[in-house]
C-alpha positions as CSV (number, residue, x, y, z in Angstrom):
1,X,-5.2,-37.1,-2.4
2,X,-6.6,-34.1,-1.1
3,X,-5.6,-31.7,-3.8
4,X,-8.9,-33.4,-5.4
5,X,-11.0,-32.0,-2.4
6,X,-10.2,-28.6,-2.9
7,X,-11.9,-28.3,-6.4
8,X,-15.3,-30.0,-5.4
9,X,-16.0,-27.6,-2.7
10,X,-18.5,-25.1,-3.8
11,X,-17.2,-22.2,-2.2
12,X,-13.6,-22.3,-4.2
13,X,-13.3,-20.5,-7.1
14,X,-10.3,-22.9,-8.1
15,X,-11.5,-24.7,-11.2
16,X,-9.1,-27.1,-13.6
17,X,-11.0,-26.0,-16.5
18,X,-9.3,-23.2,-19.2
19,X,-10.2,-19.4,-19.1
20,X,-13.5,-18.3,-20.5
21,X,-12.8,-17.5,-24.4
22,X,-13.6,-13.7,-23.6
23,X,-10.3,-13.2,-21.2
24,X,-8.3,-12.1,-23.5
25,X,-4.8,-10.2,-22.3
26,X,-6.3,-6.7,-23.7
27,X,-9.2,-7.2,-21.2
28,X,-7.4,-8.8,-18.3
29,X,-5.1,-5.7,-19.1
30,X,-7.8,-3.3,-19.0
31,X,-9.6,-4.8,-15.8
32,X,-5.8,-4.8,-14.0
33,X,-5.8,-0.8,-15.2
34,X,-8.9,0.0,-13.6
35,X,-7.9,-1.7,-10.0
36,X,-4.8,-0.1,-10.0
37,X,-6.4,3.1,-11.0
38,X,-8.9,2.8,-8.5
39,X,-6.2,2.1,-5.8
40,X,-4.1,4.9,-6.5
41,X,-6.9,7.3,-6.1
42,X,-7.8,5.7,-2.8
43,X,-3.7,5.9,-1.6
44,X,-3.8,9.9,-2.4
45,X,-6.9,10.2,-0.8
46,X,-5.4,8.1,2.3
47,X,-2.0,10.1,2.6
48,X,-3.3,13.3,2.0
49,X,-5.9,13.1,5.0
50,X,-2.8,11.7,7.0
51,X,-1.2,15.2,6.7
52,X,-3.9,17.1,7.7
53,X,-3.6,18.4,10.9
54,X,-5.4,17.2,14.4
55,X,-8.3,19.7,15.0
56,X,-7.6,21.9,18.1
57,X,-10.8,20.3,20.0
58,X,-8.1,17.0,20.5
59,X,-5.4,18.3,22.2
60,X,-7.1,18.4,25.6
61,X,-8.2,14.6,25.1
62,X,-4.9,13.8,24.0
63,X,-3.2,15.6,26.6
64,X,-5.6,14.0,30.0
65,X,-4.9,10.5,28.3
66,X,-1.2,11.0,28.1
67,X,-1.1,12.0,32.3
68,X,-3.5,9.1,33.0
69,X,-1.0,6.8,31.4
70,X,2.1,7.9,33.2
71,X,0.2,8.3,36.1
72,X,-0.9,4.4,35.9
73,X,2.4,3.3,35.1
74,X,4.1,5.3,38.2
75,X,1.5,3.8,40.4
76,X,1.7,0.3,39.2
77,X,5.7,0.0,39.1
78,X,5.9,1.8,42.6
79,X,2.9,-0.4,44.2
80,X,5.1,-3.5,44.6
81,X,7.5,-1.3,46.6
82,X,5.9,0.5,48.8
83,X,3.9,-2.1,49.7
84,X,7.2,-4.0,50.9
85,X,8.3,-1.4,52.5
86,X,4.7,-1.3,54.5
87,X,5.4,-5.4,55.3
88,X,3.5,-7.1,52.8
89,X,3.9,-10.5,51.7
90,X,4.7,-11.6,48.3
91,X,1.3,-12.9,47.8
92,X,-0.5,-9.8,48.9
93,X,1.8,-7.4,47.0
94,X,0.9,-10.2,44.1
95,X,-3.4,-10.0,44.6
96,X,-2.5,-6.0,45.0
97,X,-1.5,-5.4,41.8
98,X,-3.9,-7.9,40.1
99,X,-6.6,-5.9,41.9
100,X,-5.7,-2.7,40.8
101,X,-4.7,-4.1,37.3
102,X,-9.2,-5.7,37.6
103,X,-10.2,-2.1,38.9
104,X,-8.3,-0.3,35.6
105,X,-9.7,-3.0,33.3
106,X,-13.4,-2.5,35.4
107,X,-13.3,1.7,35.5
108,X,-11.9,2.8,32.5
109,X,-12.3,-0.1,30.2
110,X,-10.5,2.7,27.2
């Protein structure tokens, strides 16, 4: 069977053997305490630097990388039609948009 295989590989910690005679339940207790001790403190650290507030510096950043996503979805959603309108084929209007999807991925990579 391969249940078996599992416990001769050396880098599984499964074993069929009992616990060591030190784990008892007062230090598996205490050993549980300290994790969950240790991972509170590290969830109120995490939640209160998710309140603080953006520095000012950001909202320029923030603000150009907002337009230049609109801006690339208008452009991308409108190149198929004007491109029509100008008497494409489906296949150019096709290698269009894969082009200017390349030249996005090549340019701002972001």
């Amino acid at each position: 069977g391969g249940g078996g295989a599992l416990l001769k590989r050396p880098w599984c910690r499964l074993s069929a053997s009992a616990p060591p005679a030190n784990a008892t339940p007062e230090r598996l207790g205490a050993r549980l305490g300290a994790a969950a001790r240790s991972r509170s403190a590290f969830m109120a650290a995490r939640s209160s630097a998710a309140t603080e507030p953006l520095p000012p510096t950001l909202l320029p950043i923030t603000f150009s990388v907002f337009a230049q996503m609109i801006g690339e979805g208008i452009a991308i959603s409108s190149l198929p039609l004007h491109m029509t309108l100008l008497g494409a084929s489906p296949l150019e209007v096709g290698l269009a948009t894969s082009c200017f999807s390349v030249a996005q991925m090549v340019c701002c990579p972001a």
